[in-house]
C-alpha positions in Angstrom: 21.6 -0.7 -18.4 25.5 -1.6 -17.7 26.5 -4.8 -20.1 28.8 -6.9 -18.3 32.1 -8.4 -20.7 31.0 -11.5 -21.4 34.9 -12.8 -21.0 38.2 -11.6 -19.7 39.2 -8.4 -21.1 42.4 -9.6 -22.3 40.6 -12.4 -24.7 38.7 -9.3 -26.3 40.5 -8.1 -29.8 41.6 -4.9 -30.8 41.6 -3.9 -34.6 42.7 -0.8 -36.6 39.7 1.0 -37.1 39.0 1.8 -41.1 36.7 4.5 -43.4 33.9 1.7 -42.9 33.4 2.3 -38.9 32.8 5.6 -39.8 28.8 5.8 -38.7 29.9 3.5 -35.8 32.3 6.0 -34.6 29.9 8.4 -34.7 27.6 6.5 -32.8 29.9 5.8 -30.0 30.6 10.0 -29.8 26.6 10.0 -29.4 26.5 7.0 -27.2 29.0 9.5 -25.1 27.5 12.8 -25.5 29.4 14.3 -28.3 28.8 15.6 -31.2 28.9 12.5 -33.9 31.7 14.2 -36.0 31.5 11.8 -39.1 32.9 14.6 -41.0 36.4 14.7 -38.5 36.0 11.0 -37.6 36.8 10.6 -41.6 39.9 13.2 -41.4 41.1 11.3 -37.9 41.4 8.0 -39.8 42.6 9.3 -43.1 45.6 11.0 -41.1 46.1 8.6 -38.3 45.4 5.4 -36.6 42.5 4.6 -35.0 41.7 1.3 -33.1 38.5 -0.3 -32.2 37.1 -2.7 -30.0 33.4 -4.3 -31.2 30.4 -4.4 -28.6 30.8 -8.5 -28.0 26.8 -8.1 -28.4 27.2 -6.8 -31.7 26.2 -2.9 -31.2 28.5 -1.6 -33.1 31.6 0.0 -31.5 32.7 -0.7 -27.6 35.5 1.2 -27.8 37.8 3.6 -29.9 41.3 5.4 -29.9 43.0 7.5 -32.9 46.8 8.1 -32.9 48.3 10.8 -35.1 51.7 10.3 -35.6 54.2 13.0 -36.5 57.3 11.1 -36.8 59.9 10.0 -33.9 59.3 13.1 -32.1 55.6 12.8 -31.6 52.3 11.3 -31.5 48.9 12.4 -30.1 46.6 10.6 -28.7 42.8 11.2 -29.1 39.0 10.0 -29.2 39.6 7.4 -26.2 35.4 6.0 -25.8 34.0 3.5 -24.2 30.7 3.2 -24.8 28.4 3.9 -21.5 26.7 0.8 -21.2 30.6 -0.7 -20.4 31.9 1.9 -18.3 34.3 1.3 -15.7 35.6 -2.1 -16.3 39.1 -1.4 -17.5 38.2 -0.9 -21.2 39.8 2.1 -21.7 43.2 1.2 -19.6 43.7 -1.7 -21.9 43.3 0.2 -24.8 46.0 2.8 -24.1 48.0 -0.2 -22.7 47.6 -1.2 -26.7 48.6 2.5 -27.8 51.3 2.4 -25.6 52.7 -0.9 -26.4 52.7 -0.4 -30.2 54.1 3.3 -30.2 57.4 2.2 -27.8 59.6 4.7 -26.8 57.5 7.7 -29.3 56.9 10.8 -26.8 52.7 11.0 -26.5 50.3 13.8 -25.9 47.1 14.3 -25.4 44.3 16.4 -24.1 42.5 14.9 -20.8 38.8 15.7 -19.5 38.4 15.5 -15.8 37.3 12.3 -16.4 40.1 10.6 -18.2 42.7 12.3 -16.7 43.6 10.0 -13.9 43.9 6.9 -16.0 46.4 9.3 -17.8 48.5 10.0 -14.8 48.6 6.0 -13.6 50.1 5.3 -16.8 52.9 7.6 -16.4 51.7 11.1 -18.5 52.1 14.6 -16.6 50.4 18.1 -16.7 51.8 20.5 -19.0 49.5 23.0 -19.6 45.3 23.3 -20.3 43.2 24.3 -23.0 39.9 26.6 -22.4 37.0 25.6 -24.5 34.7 29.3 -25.3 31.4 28.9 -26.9 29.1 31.4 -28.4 27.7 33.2 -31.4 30.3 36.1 -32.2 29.4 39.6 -31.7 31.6 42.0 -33.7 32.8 45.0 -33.0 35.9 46.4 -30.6 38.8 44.1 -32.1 42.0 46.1 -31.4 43.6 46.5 -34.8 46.9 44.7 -36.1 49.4 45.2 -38.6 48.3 41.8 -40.8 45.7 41.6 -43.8 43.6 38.7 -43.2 42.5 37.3 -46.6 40.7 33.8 -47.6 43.5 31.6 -48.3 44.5 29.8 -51.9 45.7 26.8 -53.0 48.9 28.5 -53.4 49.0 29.3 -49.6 49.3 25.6 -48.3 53.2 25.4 -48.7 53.6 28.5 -46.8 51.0 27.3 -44.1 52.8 24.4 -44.0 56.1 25.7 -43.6 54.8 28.2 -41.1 52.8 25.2 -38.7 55.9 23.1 -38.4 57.7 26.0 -36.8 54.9 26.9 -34.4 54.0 23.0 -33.7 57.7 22.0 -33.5 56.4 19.2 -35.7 56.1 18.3 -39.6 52.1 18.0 -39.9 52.1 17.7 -43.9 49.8 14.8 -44.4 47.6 16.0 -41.5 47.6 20.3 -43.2 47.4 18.8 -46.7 43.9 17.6 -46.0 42.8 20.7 -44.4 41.3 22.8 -47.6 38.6 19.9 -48.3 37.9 19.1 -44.2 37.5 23.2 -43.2 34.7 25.1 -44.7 36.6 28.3 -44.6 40.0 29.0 -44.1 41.7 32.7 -43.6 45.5 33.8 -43.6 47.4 36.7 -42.0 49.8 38.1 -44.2 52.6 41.3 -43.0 54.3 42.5 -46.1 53.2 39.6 -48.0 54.4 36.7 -45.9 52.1 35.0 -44.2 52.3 35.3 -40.4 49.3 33.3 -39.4 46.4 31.3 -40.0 43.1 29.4 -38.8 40.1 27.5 -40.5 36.8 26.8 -39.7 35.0 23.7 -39.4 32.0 22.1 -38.8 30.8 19.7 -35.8 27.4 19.5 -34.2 25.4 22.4 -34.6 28.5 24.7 -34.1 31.5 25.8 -36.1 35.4 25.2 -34.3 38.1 27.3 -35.1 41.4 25.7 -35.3 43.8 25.5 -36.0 45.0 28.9 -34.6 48.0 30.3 -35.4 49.4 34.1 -34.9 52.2 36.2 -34.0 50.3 38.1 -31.4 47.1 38.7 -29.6 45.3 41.2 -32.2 46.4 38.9 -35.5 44.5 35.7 -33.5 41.5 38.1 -32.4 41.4 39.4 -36.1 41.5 35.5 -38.0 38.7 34.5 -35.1 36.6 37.8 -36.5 37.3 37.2 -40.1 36.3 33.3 -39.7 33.5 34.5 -37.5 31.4 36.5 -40.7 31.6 33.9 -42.5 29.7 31.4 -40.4 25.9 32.1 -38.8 26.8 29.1 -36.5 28.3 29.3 -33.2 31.8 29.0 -32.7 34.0 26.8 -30.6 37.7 27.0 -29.9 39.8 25.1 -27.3 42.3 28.0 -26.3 45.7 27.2 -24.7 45.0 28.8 -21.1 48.2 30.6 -21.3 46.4 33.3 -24.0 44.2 34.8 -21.2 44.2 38.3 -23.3 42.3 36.4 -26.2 40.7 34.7 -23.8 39.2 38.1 -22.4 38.7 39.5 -25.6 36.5 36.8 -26.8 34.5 36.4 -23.8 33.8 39.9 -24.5 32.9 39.0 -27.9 30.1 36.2 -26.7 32.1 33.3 -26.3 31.9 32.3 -22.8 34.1 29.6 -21.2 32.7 26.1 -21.1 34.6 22.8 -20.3 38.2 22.8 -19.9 40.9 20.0 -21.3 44.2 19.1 -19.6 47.4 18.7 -21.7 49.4 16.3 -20.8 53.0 14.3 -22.5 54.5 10.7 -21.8 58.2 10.7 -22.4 59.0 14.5 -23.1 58.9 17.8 -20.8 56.3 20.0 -23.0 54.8 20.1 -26.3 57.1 21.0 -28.8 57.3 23.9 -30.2 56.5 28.0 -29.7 53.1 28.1 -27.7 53.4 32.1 -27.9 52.6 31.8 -31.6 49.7 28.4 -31.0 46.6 29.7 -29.8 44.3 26.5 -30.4 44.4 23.1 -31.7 43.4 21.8 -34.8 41.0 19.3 -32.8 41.7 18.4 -29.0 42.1 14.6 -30.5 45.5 15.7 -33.1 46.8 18.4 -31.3 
C-alpha cells in the first residue's frame, strides 16, 4: 500500500548515510527490485558519499543516493531509491536537489533508467551516450585472437592499473581502484610486451557475476579479458557495455549474453564524460561510473 509523508517534504531530514545502513540499503535495492548488493553498497560508501532519508514510520530506509567524487572535474551520481510504498511524491527530486546543492558548480554524471531519466533532464542533465546491459552464462569458443597475454593480476599490478584507468576515465580514481583487489573476486590484466594495456575484474551481485571495469585497447583484448574472467566463474555474467562497442556487443551476444535493460548516460555542467571511450568498454558499476 502507498504511505503518504506524514509532513511536508522539506521538514523531512537528509543524513550521510554510514557502514551501519548497510542491511537497510540493501533492503531498499529489494524493496525496488534489485539485487541487495551489501557487498558493493559497502565499497559505494567506503569510496563515496551516500545520503539517506529514514521511512518516518520507522522501516528502515525511504530513500538513498551515493556520490563518488573524483575531484573538481567530476562526480557521479548513483543508487537514487525511493522506496515503493512512497513513490511519486517528489522524494527523489528533493534528494538530487540536496546532491546538487552541496556539489555546486562540480560537473555530474550518471546513468538513467527509463524511469529516472526525466527527473534528470528537468534538473538540467543531457544525453551523452547509453550503456547496454548483456546477461548470460558464457559459452566459449570463437574469440578472434589478440596480440595481449591475459594473466591474473598482482598486487604489483595496481600502480600500473591505476595509472592506466586515469588515462582511459579522464579521471584519478585511486581511492575508488585501490579498493578493488578485496571488492572483485577475480581480476585479469592484458599485457603487450610487458606493459599492461588493459584490464577488468569480476564481481559478485545477486546470483550473477558483473564484469567491470572494462578496459582495452581494442575489440579482441576486451573480448579476450571477458573470456578469461568468464572460466573463472560458473555464474552468469553481467556487463553494462557503452553502446558505442557494438562489435563486442555482437560478439558476446554470440557468446550467450543477450541484451537486457539499457541505461542512459547523462552529465550536468560538461559536454561528455571525460576521457577516451574507445579504450572504456564498461563501467565499474552503473552507480560510480
Amino acid at each position: 500500500m502507498p504511505s503518504s509523508l506524514p509532513r511536508p517534504l522539506a521538514e523531512l531530514p537528509v543524513r550521510r548515510l554510514t557502514r551501519s545502513d548497510l542491511v537497510a540499503c540493501a533492503d531498499l535495492c529489494e524493496d525496488r527490485g534489485w539485487a541487495r548488493d551489501e557487498r558493493r553498497w559497502g565499497l559505494l560508501l567506503a569510496a563515496g558519499t551516500g545520503y539517506g532519508m529514514d521511512d518516518p514510520g520507522g522501516e528502515g530506509l525511504m530513500a538513498s543516493c551515493v556520490v563518488t567524487s573524483y575531484g573538481p572535474d567530476l562526480t557521479a551520481v548513483g543508487m537514487l531509491l525511493v522506496a515503493n510504498r512512497y513513490a511519486r511524491q517528489g522524494i527523489a527530486r528533493h534528494l538530487m536537489d540536496r546532491v546538487l546543492a552541496e556539489h555546486g558548480s562540480t560537473p555530474l554524471s550518471l546513468y538513467a533508467t527509463t524511469a529516472g531519466q526525466p527527473l534528470y533532464e528537468q534538473l538540467g542533465f543531457a544525453i551523452v551516450g547509453s550503456a547496454q546491459r548483456v546477461t548470460g552464462r558464457y559459452l566459449p569458443g570463437g574469440e578472434q585472437p589478440c596480440d595481449a597475454t591475459v594473466l591474473p593480476a598482482t598486487a604489483e599490478d595496481l600502480r600500473a592499473m591505476i595509472e592506466l584507468d586515469s588515462k582511459v576515465f579522464g579521471t584519478d580514481r585511486t581511492h575508488l581502484l585501490a579498493r578493488l583487489p578485496a571488492f572483485a573476486d577475480h581480476i585479469r590484466v592484458a599485457r603487450v610486451r610487458g606493459e599492461i594495456v588493459g584490464y577488468a575484474a569480476l564481481w559478485p551481485s545477486g546470483r550473477a557475476h558483473v564484469v567491470g571495469p572494462l578496459i582495452a585497447p581494442d575489440t579482441d583484448t576486451a573480448e579476450a579479458l571477458v573470456a578469461a574472467l568468464a572460466a573463472a566463474t560458473d555464474l552468469p555474467l553481467r556487463a553494462d557495455i557503452d553502446a558505442r562497442h557494438g562489435d563486442l556487443l555482437d560478439r558476446l551476444e554470440r557468446r550467450g549474453l543477450l541484451p537486457s535493460s539499457a541505461t542512459t548516460v547523462m552529465t550536468l555542467g560538461a559536454p561528455d564524460l571525460p576521457g577516451d571511450w574507445t579504450r572504456r568498454y564498461a563501467p565499474l558499476t552503473v552507480a560510480t561510473g
